[in-house]
Each structure stands twice: as C-alpha cells, then as structure tokens.
N, C-alpha and C positions, 0 to 999 in steps of 0.2 A: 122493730128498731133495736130493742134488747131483746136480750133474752130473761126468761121467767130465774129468780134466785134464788136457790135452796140454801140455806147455808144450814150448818150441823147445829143438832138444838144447842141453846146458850139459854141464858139471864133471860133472855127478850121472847123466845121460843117457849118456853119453859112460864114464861108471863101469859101467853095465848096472845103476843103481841106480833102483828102481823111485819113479815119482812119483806124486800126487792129488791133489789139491783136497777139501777136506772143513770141515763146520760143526760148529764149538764144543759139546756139551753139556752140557758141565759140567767145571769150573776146582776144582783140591782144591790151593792150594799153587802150585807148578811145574809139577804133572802136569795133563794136561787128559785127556779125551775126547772124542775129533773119530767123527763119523758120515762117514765116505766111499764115495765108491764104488772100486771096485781090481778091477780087468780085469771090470765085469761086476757085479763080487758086491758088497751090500753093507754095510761091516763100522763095527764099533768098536772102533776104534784108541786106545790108550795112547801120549800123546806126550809131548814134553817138548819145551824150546825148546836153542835152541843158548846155550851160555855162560849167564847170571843172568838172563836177563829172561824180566821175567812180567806185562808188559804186552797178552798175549792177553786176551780177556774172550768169555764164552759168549755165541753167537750170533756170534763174526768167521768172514768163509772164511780159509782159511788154507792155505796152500800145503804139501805136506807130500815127506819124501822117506823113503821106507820102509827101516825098518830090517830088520825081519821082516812074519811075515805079520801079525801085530797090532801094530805096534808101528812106532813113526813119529816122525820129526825134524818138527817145525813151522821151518820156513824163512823162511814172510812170512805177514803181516797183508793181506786183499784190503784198498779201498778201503772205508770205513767209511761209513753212509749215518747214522748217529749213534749216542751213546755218553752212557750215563747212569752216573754215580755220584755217591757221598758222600765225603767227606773232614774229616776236622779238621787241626788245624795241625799234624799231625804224618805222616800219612798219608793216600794217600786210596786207597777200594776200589770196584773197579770193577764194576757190576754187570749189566750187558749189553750189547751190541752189537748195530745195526743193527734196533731196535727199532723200530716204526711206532707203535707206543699203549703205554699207560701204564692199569694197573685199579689204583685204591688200593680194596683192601678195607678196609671196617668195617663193625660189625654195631651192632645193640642190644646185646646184652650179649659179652662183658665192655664197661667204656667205652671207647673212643677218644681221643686227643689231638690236637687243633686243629692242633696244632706240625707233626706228622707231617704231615699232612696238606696242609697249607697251603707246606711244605719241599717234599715231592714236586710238588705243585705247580707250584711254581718251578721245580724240576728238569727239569720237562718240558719246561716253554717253553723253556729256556735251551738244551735240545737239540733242537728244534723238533720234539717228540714228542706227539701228541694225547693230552689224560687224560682218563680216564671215574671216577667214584666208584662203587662197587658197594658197595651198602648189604645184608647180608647177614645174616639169620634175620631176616626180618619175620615171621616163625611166632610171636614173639615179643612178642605184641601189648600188652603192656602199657610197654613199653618204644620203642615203633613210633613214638607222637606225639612225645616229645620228640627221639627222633635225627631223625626229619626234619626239625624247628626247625632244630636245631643245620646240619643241612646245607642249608639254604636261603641260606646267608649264600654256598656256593658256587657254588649252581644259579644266584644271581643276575649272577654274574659270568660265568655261561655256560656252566660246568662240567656235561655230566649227567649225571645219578643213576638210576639203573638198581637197582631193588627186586627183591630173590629170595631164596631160602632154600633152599640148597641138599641141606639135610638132609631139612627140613618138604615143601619142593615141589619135588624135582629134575625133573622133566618140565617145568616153567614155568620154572625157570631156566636149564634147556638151550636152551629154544625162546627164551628171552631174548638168552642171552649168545652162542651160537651165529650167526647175523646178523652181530656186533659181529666178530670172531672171524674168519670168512670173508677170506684171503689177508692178514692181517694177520700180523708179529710182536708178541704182547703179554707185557708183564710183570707179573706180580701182585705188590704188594708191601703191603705191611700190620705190623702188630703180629702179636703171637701170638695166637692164640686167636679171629682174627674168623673161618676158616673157607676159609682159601688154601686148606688140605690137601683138603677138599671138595668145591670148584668144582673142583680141579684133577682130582680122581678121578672125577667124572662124565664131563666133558671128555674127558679121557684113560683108559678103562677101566681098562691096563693099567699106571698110572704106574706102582701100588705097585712091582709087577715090575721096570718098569723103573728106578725107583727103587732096588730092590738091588743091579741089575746094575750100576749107575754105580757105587754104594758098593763092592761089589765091586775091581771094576774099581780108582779108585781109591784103594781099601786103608781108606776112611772108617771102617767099622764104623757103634759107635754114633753117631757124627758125622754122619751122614747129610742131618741141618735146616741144616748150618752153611755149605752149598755152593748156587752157583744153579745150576740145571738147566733144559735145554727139551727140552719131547717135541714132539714132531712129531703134530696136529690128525688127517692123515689120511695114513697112511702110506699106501706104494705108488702115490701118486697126483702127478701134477706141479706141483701145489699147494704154495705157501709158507705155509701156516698153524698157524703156532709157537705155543706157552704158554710162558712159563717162570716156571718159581717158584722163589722167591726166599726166602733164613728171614725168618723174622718179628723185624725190629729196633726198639727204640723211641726211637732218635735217626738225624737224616738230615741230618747235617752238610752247608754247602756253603761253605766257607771256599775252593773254587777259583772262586768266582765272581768274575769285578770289578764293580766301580763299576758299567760300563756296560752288562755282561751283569744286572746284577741289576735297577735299575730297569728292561730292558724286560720282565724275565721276568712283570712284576706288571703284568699285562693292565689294570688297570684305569687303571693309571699313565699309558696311551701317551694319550690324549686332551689332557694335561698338559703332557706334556715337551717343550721347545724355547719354553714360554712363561712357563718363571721370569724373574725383571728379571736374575738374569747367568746367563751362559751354561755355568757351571762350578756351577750350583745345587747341593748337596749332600742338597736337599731332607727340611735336617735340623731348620734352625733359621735360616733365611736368612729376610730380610724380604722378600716382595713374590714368593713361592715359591708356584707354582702350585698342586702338589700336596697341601701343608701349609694353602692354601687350601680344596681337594677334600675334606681331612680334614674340617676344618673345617664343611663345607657337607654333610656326610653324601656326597658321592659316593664316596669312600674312605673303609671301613671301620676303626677307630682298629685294631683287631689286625691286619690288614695290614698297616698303614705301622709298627706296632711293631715286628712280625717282617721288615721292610726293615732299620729303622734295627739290627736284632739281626745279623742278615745281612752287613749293611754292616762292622760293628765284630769280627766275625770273620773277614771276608775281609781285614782289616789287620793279625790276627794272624797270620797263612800264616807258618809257618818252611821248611816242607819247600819 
C-alpha cells in the first residue's frame, strides 16, 4: 500500500527512534489510523499528532515516528495533490485527501436533494477533482423515469451518470464502476440511505471487517457511520486504487469558498466571465452582466445561479 520511509538521520534517527511513512484511513477526533509499512510488515498504527492539531484528513501520507510497535507520533503532512471539505461559518470538516474523483450517490428511492448535489458539485471543481453521479437502485423501476429527468439538468453540463443497482444487479454494477475505479482515489459521498454501504461492500468484500477493526482501533463503538474511511481496492498489489466512504450528510456547506473560487467552480459560468461591462461583476444584479444575460437566455440554468448568489452570501458570512 505504501512504500517503506527512509528519511535522512534527524532528532528522532539519532534517538534509535524508529520512523515510516504511512496513509490516513480513518480520522475519529485527534486519533487517526495510518496503514504503514515498518521493517517489512505491514501494520495499523494508532496515532495522534503532536500538541492540538488536527488538521490531518484521511487519505494524507504522513510522516510518522513510532512510539511502539502499533502506535505512532504523526510528525508531517506529505505534499497534498487535493483536499475536499465543507464548512459553515463556524467550522469547517475535512473530508479527504488527495482524492482523484468524486461519486455522489443517489438513487430512486428514498428522494434526493438538488442542493447536495449541485454543493458537491462545486466542491469538486474548486478542488480540481473530477465528479461522477451514480444513480443507484434502478431495480426500482417505477421510480427510474422521473430521477433521470431530474438528473439530465447535470448530464447536460457534462457531468456523467452511470445507472446500477447494487443490491438488484451487483455483477452489472461491479463491471460498471470497477473501470471507473481502476488506479484512482474515489470518494462516495451521498445522503443516507441511497446505498454508499452497498457499493462499497461489493467493492470491497471485506469492508464490514474492516470496518470493525477501524471502530475498534479507534475506540468508535456504535459510532461507526460518523468517521470517513478508505480501503484499499486491491490489497497486496502496487496499485493506488482507494474507496472511501464517507457518512451520509444532508448539508454540504461551502462558506470557505471566495468570490473567485466560486464562480469558476460553475462550469457553465467560464464561457461568460471577463465579458461583464466591469470588471469587478458580482454577477448579481449588475447591469450589462454576462452571466445574468446567460440566465436569462436559458444558457444558465435559474437554480444554478440561485445556488451561486446562495453560496456567495455565505461565503461573506465566514467568522472562523
């Protein structure tokens, strides 16, 4: 999964204190669990960071110095290749590291909300993370025509939608999402109840398991939904091909956005921008404003530029 970490002797080298290199899977609090390799073997480590911070997120490498044989000082953060979270004006939470794609589950039943969906959205672009929709229990067929309606508003902006049902057809959703999946890092993120826990247990035979063992580990208990997690696609192999699952929330704040991170996040916006009459367009209520044109003209959909100007007006509330 990693590789073995030499670093040049230091303080801790120089101590006969043993070092590693190891990845994130799964953050409870302060405590994390890092998968390492240590002389050879390779284990899960119980770490913590030095002093209060707890700015690690599942999925960072991290530099580690052993304290025991399970048990480990997190030291440094590697070089981060991107980093997705939510926040409101008072905190924000991090949700993984060095992610390549992005699955928003949703199925036919229970319903979905546009919001979520359209937030993660955003989220991706602003961390330059590719997003897929996975449209999940189409076994569900009375319910099957209207969610694809509902999801064509994003297939048209380019997003794809990938149909399975991982309960009804998991052979057809493996040979699906499996492809997609291949040397990527992905995150599943979703509401409750559209079927994360299912894709991800096809996928990964042994989550449950390992699912314990993190809990475990940990100290979580019943808590178990409330942490994100990644397993690892195909162990023993030199392959980076990550899952991680994430609980099911139904707000996806982005109040650390700015101004200028958020209109380009809205892919459809970039055709637009640089051709308002000023240059400081706010693209809210400006006369001679491109995009409120675009609206106007159906090339911008009206609940996009609502969930902009919604976006915008909480990225000015930021206290933290």
């Amino acid at each position: 999964m990693v590789d073995h970490y030499k670093p040049k002797p230091g303080k801790a080298a120089k101590a006969g204190i043993a070092t590693a290199i190891g990845v994130v899977i799964a953050a409870h609090g302060r405590h994390y669990l890092v998968q390492a390799l240590v002389d050879g073997e390779s284990l899960k480590l119980h770490c913590v960071t030095r002093g209060k911070k707890s700015d690690v997120a599942v999925g960072d490498k991290v530099n580690l110095n052993m304290t025991s044989k399970n048990q480990a000082v997190i030291e440094s953060i590697g070089e981060r290749r991107s980093l997705l979270y939510r926040s409101d004006q008072y905190k924000s939470k991090l949700l993984a590291a060095n992610v390549s794609q992005l699955f928003i589950v949703v199925a036919t039943e229970p319903g979905f909300t546009d919001d979520l969906i359209s937030r993660a959205l955003v989220a991706a672009e602003a961390a330059g993370v590719a997003a897929h929709i996975i449209l999940n229990k189409t076994d569900i067929a009375a319910s099957l025509p209207r969610t694809r309606e509902r999801l064509q508003a994003y297939a048209k902006l380019g997003y794809p939608i990938h149909e399975v049902s991982a309960m009804g057809m998991p052979e057809q959703t493996c040979a699906t999402l499996m492809p997609l999946l291949e040397n990527q890092s992905t995150i599943l993120i979703g509401q409750s109840g559209m079927g994360k826990s299912s894709i991800i247990n096809l996928i990964v035979p042994d989550a449950d398991i390992a699912t314990r063992e993190i809990s475990a580990a940990l100290d979580t208990g019943k808590h178990t939904t409330t942490f994100t997690r990644l397993y690892e696609v195909n162990p023993g192999t030199n392959d980076e091909t990550y899952i991680i699952d994430s609980p099911g929330f139904q707000e996806f704040g982005l109040y650390q956005l700015s101004e200028g991170m958020l209109e380009r996040a809205f892919r459809e916006f970039e055709p637009f921008l640089g051709k308002c009459k000023f240059y400081n367009c706010h693209h809210l209520i400006e006369p001679n404003c491109a995009v409120l044109e675009a609206v106007q003209d159906g090339k911008i959909a009206p609940m996009r530029h609502q969930l902009y100007k919604q976006l915008l007006h909480e990225s000015s509330q930021t206290l933290y």
